[in-house]
C-alpha positions in Angstrom: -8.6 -24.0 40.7 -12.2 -22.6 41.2 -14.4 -20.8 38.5 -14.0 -17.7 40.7 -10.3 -17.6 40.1 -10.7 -18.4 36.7 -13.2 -16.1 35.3 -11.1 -12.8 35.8 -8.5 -14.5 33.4 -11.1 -15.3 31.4 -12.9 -11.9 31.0 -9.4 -10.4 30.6 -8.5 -12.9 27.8 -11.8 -11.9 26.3 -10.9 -8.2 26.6 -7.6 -8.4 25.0 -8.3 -10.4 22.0 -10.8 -7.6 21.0 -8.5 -5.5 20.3 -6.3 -7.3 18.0 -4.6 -4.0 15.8 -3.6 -2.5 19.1 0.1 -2.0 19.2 0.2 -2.5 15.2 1.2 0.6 13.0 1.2 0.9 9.1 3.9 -0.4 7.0 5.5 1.8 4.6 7.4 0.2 0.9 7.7 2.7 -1.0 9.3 1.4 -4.7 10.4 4.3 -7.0 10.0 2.4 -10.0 6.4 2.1 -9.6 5.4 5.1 -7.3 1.4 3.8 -8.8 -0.1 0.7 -10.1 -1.0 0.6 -13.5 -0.1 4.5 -14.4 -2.5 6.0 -13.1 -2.7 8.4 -10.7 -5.8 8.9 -9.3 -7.3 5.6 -7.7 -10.5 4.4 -6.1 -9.9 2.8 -2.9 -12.7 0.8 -1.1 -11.2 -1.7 1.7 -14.3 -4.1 3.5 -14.6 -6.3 6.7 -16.2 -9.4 5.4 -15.4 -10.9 9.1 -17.2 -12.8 11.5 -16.0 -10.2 14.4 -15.1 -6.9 13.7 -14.8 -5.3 16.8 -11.4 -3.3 15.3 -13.1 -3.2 12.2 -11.9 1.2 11.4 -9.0 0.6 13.0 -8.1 -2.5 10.7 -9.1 -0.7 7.7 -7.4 2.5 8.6 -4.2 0.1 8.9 -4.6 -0.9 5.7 -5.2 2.2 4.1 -2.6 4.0 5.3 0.4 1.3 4.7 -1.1 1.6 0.7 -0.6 5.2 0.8 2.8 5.4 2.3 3.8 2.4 -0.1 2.7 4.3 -3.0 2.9 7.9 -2.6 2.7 8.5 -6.2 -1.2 7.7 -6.2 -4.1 10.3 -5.6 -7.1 8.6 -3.4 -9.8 9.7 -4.5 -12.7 10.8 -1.8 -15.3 10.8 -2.9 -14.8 8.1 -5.2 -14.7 8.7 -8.9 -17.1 7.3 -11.6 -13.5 7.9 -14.0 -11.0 6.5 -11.6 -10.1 2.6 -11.6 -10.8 1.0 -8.3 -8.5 -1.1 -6.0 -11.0 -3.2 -3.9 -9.5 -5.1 -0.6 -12.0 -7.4 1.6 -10.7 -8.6 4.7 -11.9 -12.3 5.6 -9.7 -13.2 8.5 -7.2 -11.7 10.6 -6.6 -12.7 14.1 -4.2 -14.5 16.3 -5.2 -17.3 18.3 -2.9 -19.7 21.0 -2.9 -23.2 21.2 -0.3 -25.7 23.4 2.0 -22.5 23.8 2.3 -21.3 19.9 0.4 -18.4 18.6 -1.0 -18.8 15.3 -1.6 -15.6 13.1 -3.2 -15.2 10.0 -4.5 -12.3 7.8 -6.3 -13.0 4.8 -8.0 -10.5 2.3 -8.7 -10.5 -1.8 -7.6 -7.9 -3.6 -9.5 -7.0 -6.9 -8.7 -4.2 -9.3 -11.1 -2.9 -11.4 -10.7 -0.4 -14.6 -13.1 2.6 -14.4 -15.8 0.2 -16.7 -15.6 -1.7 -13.8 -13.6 -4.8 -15.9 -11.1 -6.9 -13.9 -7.6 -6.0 -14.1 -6.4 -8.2 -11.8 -7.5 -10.4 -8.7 -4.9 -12.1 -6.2 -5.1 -13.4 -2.6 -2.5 -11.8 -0.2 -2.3 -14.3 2.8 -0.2 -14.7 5.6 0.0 -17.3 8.3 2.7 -17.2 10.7 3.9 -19.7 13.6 5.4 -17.9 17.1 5.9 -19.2 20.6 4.6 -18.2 23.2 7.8 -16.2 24.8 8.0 -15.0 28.1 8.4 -10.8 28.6 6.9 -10.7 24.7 3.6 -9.4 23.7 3.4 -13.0 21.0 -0.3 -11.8 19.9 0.8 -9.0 18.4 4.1 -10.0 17.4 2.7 -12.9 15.0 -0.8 -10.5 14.0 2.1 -7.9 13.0 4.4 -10.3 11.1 1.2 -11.9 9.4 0.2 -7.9 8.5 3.5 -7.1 7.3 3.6 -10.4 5.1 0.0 -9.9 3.9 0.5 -6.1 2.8 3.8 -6.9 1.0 1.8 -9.8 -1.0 -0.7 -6.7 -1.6 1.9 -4.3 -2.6 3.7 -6.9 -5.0 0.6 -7.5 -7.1 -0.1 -4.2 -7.3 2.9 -3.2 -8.7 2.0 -6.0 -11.2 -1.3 -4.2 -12.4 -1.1 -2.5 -15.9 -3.7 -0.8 -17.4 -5.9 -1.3 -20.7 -5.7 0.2 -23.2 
């Protein structure tokens, strides 16, 4: 095959794994015995790319944000943040979805750290996901395995959330 055949695969390869939320949509886990972490109601809530490429960066963190407020709709976010509120902090080091001999390998990885409004640690947990999918025929298997590794990542969120309890 020549490079001229090759590089409009290439370039569209290129395009598509830019956009790697496309397609995704918040989760929503809503658990009526703990509507909020901790008991509190009003929360701080500051979610950061620490990745190499970001290109999907807002859309990433909007993702994010909105799957923690449909899971727990008994918390207030504050906006602008408050000096008196605690502070759930989330920093995004990897999610992506890359192929290799026919399976797509997903992974989404952030820290979550939870801080009292003195700014001690309350709590401080990975939520990972890695997830194994082959490459179907007539299947979209990027964003299949990115949302599975989403899903699996925010429920790992959600869980040690629900964990948090507040000093005092």
């Amino acid at each position: 095959m020549t490079l001229r055949r090759l590089l409009p695969l290439g370039l569209a390869l290129a395009v598509l794994s830019c956009h790697t939320t496309q397609g995704l949509k918040p989760i929503a886990a809503p658990d009526s015995a703990v509507p909020c972490p901790g008991g509190q109601l009003v929360w701080n809530l500051e979610i950061t790319d620490q990745r190499a490429r970001r290109a999907d960066s807002d859309r990433l963190l909007a993702l994010l944000r909105e799957s923690l407020s449909k899971s727990l709709p008994g918390c207030q976010w504050a906006n602008p943040p408050r000096r008196d509120a605690p502070t759930i902090g989330i920093e995004v080091h990897r999610f992506s979805a890359d192929v290799d001999s026919g399976v797509w390998e997903a992974v989404a990885e952030w820290t979550v750290l939870v801080r009292d409004p003195s700014g001690g640690i309350l709590t401080e947990f990975q939520a990972d996901s890695r997830v194994s999918r082959p490459n179907y025929r007539g299947s979209n298997n990027e964003m299949e395995s990115l949302r599975t590794a989403f899903e699996e990542a925010v429920t790992r969120t959600l869980t040690g959330l629900r964990n948090v309890s507040s000093r005092g």
